[in-house]
C-alpha positions in Angstrom: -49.6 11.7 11.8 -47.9 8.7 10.9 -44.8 9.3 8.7 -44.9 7.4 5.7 -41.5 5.0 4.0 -38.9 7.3 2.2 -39.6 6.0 -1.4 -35.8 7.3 -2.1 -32.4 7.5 -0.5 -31.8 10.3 1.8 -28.8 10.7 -0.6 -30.5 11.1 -3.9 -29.2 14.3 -4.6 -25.9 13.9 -3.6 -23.7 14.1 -6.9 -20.9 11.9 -7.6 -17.5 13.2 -7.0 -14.9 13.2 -10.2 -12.7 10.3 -10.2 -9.6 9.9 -8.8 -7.5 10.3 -12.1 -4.3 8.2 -12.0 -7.0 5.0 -10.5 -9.3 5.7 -13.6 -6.2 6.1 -16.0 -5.3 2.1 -14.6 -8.6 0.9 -15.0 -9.0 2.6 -18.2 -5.6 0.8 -19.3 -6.5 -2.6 -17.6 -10.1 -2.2 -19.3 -8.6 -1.5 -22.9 -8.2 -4.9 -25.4 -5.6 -3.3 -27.4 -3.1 -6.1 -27.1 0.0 -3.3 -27.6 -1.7 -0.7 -24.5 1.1 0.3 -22.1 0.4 1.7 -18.4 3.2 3.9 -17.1 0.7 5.2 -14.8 0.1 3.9 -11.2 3.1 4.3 -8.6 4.3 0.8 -8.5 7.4 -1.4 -9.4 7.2 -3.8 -12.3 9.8 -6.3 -13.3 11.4 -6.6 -17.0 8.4 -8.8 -17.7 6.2 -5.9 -16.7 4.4 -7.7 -13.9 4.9 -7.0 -10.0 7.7 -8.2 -7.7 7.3 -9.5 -4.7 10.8 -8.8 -3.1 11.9 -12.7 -2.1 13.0 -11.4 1.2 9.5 -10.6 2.4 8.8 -14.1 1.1 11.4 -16.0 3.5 9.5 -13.8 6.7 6.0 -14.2 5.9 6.8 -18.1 5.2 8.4 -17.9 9.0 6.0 -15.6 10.2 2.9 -18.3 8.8 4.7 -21.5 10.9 5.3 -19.2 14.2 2.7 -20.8 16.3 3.3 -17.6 18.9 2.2 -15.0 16.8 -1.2 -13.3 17.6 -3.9 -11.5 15.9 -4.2 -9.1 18.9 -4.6 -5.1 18.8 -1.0 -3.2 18.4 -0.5 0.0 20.9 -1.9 3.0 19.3 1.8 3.9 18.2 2.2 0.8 16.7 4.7 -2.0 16.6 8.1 -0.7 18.8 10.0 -2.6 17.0 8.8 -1.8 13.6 8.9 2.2 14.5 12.5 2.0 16.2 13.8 0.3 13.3 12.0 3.1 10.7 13.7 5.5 12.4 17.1 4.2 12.7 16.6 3.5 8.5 16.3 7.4 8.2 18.2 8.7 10.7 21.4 6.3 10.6 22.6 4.3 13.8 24.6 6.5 15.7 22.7 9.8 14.5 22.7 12.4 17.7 18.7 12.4 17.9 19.0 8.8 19.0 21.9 9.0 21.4 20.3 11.5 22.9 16.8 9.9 22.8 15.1 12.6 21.4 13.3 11.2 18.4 10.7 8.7 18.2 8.6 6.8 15.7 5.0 6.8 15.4 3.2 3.7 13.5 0.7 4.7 10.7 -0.9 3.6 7.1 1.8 3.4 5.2 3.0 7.6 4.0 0.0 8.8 2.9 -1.4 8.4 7.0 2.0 9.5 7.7 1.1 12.6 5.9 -2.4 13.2 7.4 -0.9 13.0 11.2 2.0 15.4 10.7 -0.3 17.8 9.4 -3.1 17.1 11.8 -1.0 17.5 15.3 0.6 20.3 13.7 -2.8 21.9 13.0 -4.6 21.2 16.6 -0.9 21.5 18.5 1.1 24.0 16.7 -1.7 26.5 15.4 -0.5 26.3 12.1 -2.2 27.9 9.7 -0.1 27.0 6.2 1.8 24.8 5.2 4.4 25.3 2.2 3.9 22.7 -0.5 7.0 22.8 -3.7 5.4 23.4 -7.2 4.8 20.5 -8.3 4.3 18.2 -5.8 2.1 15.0 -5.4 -1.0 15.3 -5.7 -2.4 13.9 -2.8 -0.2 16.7 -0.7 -3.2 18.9 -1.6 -6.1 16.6 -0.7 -4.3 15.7 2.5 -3.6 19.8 3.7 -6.8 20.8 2.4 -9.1 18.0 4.7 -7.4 20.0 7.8 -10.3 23.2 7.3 -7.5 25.6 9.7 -4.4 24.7 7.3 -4.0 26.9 3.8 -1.8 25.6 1.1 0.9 27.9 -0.3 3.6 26.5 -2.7 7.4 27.5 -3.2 9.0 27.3 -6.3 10.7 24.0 -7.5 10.7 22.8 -11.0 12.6 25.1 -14.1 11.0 24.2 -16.9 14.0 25.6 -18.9 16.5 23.7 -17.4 14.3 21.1 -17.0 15.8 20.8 -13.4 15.9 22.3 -9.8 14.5 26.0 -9.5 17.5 26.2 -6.5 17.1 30.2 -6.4 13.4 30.4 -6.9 13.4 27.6 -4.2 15.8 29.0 -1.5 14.3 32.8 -2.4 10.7 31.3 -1.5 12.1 29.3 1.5 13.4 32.8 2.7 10.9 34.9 1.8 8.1 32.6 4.4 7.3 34.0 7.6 9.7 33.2 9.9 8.4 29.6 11.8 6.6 28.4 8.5 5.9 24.6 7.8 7.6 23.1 4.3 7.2 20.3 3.0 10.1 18.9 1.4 10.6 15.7 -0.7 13.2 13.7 0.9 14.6 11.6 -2.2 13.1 11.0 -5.7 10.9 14.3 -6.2 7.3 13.5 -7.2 6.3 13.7 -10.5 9.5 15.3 -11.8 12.2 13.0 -10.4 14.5 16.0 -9.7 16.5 16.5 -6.5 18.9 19.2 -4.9 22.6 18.3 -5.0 24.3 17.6 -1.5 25.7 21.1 -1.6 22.4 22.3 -2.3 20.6 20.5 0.4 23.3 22.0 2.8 22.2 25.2 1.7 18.4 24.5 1.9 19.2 23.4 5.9 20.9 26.4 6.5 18.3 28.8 5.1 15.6 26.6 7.0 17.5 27.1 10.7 18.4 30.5 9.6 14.4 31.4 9.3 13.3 28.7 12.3 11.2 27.0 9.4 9.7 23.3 10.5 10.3 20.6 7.9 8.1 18.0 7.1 9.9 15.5 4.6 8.2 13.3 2.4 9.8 9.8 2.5 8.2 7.3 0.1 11.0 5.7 -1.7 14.1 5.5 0.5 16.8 3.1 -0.8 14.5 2.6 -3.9 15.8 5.9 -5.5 19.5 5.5 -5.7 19.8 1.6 -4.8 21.5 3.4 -1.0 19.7 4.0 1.7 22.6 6.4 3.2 22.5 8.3 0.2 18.5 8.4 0.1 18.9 9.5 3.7 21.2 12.4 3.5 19.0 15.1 3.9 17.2 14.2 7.2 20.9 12.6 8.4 22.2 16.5 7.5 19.1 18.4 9.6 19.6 16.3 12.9 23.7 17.6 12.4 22.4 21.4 12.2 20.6 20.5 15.3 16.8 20.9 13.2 13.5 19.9 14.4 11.4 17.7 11.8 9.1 15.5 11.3 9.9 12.3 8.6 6.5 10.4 7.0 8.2 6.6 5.6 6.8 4.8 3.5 7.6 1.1 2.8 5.2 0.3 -0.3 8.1 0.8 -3.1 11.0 -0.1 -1.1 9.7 -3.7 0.4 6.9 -3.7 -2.1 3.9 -3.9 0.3 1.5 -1.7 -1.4 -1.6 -3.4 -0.4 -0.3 -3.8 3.5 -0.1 0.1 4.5 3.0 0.1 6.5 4.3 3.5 7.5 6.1 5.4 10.4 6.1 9.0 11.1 9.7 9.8 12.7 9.8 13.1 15.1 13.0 14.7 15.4 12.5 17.0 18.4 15.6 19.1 20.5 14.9 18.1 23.6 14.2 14.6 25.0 11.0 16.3 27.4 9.2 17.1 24.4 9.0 13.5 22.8 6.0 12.5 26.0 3.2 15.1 25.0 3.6 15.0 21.4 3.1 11.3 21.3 0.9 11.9 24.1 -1.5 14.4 21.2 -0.8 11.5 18.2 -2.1 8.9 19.8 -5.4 11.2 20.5 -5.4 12.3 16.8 -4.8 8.5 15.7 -8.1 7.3 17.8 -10.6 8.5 15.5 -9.0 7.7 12.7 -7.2 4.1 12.7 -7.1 3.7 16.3 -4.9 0.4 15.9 -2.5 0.1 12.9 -1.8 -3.3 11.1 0.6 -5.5 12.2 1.6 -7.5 9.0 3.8 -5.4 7.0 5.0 -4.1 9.9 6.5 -7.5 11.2 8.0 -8.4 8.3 9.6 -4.6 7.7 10.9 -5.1 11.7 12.0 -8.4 10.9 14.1 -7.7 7.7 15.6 -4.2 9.3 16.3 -6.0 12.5 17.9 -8.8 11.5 21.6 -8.1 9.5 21.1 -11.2 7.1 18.0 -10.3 6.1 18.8 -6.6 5.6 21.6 -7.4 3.3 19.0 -9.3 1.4 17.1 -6.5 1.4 19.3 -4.2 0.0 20.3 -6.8 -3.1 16.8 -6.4 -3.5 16.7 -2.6 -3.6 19.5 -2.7 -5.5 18.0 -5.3 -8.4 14.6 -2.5 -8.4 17.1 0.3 -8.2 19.6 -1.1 -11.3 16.3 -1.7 -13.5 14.8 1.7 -13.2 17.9 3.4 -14.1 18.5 0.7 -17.3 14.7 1.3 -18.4 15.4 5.2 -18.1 19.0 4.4 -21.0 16.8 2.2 -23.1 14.0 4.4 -23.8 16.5 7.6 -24.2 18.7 5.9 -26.5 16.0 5.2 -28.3 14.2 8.3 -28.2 17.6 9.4 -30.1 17.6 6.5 -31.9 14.4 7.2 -34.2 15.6 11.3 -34.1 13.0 12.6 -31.9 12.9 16.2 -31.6 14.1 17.8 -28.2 17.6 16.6 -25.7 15.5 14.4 -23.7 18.7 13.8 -20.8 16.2 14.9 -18.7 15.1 11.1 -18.2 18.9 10.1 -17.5 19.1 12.8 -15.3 15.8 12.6 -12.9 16.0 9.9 -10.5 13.5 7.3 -9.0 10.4 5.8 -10.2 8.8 8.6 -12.4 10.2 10.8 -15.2 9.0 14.2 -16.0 8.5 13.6 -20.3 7.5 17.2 -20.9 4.7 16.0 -23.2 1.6 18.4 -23.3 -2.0 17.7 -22.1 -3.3 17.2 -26.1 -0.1 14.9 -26.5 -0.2 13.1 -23.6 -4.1 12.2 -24.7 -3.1 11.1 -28.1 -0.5 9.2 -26.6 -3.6 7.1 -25.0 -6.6 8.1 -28.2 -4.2 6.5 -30.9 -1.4 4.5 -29.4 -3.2 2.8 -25.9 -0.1 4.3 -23.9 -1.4 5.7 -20.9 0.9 8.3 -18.9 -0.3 10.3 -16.1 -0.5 14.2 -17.8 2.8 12.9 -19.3 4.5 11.6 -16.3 5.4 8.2 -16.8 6.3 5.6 -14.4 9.9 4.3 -16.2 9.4 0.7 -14.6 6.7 0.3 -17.1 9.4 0.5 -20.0 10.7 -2.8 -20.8 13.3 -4.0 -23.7 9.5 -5.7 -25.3 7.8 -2.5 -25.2 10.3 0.2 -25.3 10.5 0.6 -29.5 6.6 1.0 -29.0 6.6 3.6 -26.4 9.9 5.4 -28.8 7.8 5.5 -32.0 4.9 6.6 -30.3 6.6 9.5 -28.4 8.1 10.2 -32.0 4.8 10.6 -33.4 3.1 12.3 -31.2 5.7 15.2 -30.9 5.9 15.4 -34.7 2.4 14.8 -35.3 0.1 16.7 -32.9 0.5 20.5 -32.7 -0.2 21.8 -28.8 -1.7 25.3 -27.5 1.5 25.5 -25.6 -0.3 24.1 -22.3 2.5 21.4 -20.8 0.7 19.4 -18.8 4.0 18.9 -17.6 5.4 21.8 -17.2 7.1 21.7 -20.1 7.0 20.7 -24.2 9.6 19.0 -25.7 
């Protein structure tokens, strides 16, 4: 019998999946004709004109990179660039840190954190038989998405965020943190905590390493915004600097989107900090398998001009006026918005946004505020978290008032959609 034309697609019936919500919050925003809308949403640096930044450093190398006749468009090794990894990890780590000297560390290539992410937790999955991994409450979204594609890895979370002190949770932290199985994977944020913006002290941190030897936990950190926190990269770097002096094994996923600005070019490195130099061979060896069917090769562009910049001490100094500049302006936009915020009386301390660090800040604004914040005003905030580089000395009496009267005006269920209500 002769099999007749499908008249439909074989995926008819397949039902559309929810949107991501932070990408339909920026199209929502970029869609919206109110001339006033603000978007403190998507992850991404914005100058006092509100527009993106293209760090002049990364212009001087691609302009060299573009007239350097030698430069190819061939395949990179599966690890990547060695000269963009080594340089990654000497970024984190520091130049003279013990796990170089001793050569046992290396750096792995990948698309940008987020792929960073997604290998860590693979080879730890196939190689390590880990079952869960210990995610901080909150966390990033994606950390979710990323644990929950690997079908033999569980998600469990560890206390972080106080709403009352709108700060660290230290005790609920370190009593979670001791309280795992000995052996367990946690995830910790290396600088910059996202959404909340809060971070453990140094002595804190010292205290979070000791409990992690003490109970032979393995550390994944989360590295998106180092030297674009705190304008330092030492400083940034502490924490992974500390766990190679307690002699720790970890894994580091870098990102370079926010601190060279090369969202669009996926340039990461995951850095393995192992104890002995043996090791380094076969986990590499499992990476490069895992990488295969997924990106096989990574991209070479960011990658050459993040090398380039790290690698050459001119254009690193440049590079670090440059953090600095991105750095200065997120901590003035988090001043101007606070002082107004007191300015115009609004209810509530609100130091919590002088106090957080990095990109984001942790408003505390309910779910029904943080929607009439969008319904009436066209400011759009991600459940209340708001990126502060979208707060400008134009916009910022805007964004005041309407924070002013949306916590005066609308009455909530008591549901923080931030953990919190002002």
């Amino acid at each position: 019998m002769e099999l007749q034309p499908r008249k439909a697609s074989r995926f008819f019936e397949v039902p559309s999946a929810p949107p991501v919500k932070i990408f339909q919050l920026d199209r929502d925003c970029k869609e919206d004709p109110y001339p006033q809308k603000v978007n403190l949403t998507i992850g991404a640096y914005r100058n006092e004109d509100g527009q993106p930044w293209v760090l002049p450093v990364v212009k001087a190398v691609e302009q060299q990179m573009a007239s350097d006749e030698t430069l190819n468009k061939e395949y990179l090794p599966q690890e990547g660039m060695k000269s963009f990894s080594e340089a990654a990890m000497r970024l984190v780590l520091g130049n003279a840190s013990e796990a170089l000297v001793q050569n046992r560390c290396f750096g792995f290539q990948t698309l940008s954190g987020t792929g960073a992410l997604c290998l860590a937790v693979s080879f730890l999955a196939k190689c390590a038989a880990v079952e869960a991994i210990y995610l901080p409450s909150p966390t990033w979204p994606n950390h979710y998405h990323i644990v929950k594609e690997i079908r033999e890895t569980k998600i469990k979370q560890y206390r972080y965020y106080d709403p009352v002190t709108k700060g660290l949770d230290f005790e609920g932290m370190i009593d979670d943190i001791r309280s795992a199985p000995n052996g367990s994977v946690i995830l910790l944020h290396l600088c910059a905590h996202n959404p909340t913006g809060v971070d453990p002290t140094k002595e804190q941190w010292n205290q979070i390493a000791d409990t992690i030897k003490t109970k032979d936990h393995f550390v994944i950190f989360d590295a998106a915004y180092i030297g674009f926190a705190s304008g330092d990269v030492n400083e940034d770097s502490y924490p992974a600097r500390l766990f190679v002096s307690k002699g720790l094994e970890f894994f580091v996923a870098q990102s370079f989107s926010k601190n060279f600005g090369l969202y669009n070019e996926r340039t990461g490195n995951l850095t393995v900090v192992l104890r002995q130099t043996e090791a380094c061979e076969p986990v590499k060896s499992h990476m490069k398998l895992i990488v295969r069917r997924i990106w096989s090769s990574p991209p070479a562009h960011g990658a050459r001009i993040v090398a380039t910049v790290l690698n050459n001490p001119a254009l690193f100094a440049d590079w670090k006026e440059c953090l600095k500049v991105m750095s200065d302006r997120m901590k003035t936009s988090r001043q101007l918005l606070y002082d107004r915020l007191k300015q115009y009386g609004c209810p509530g301390d609100w130091s919590h946004i002088l106090k957080q660090i990095g990109m984001f800040s942790y408003t505390g604004l309910s779910a029904e505020q943080a929607d009439h914040l969008i319904s009436k005003y066209h400011i759009y905030t991600v459940n209340g978290r708001i990126n502060v580089c979208g707060v400008t000395s134009q916009n910022v009496d805007y964004i005041a008032k309407a924070i002013y009267g949306t916590v005066t005006g609308v009455t909530t269920n008591g549901t923080s959609s931030a953990i919190f209500n002002v």
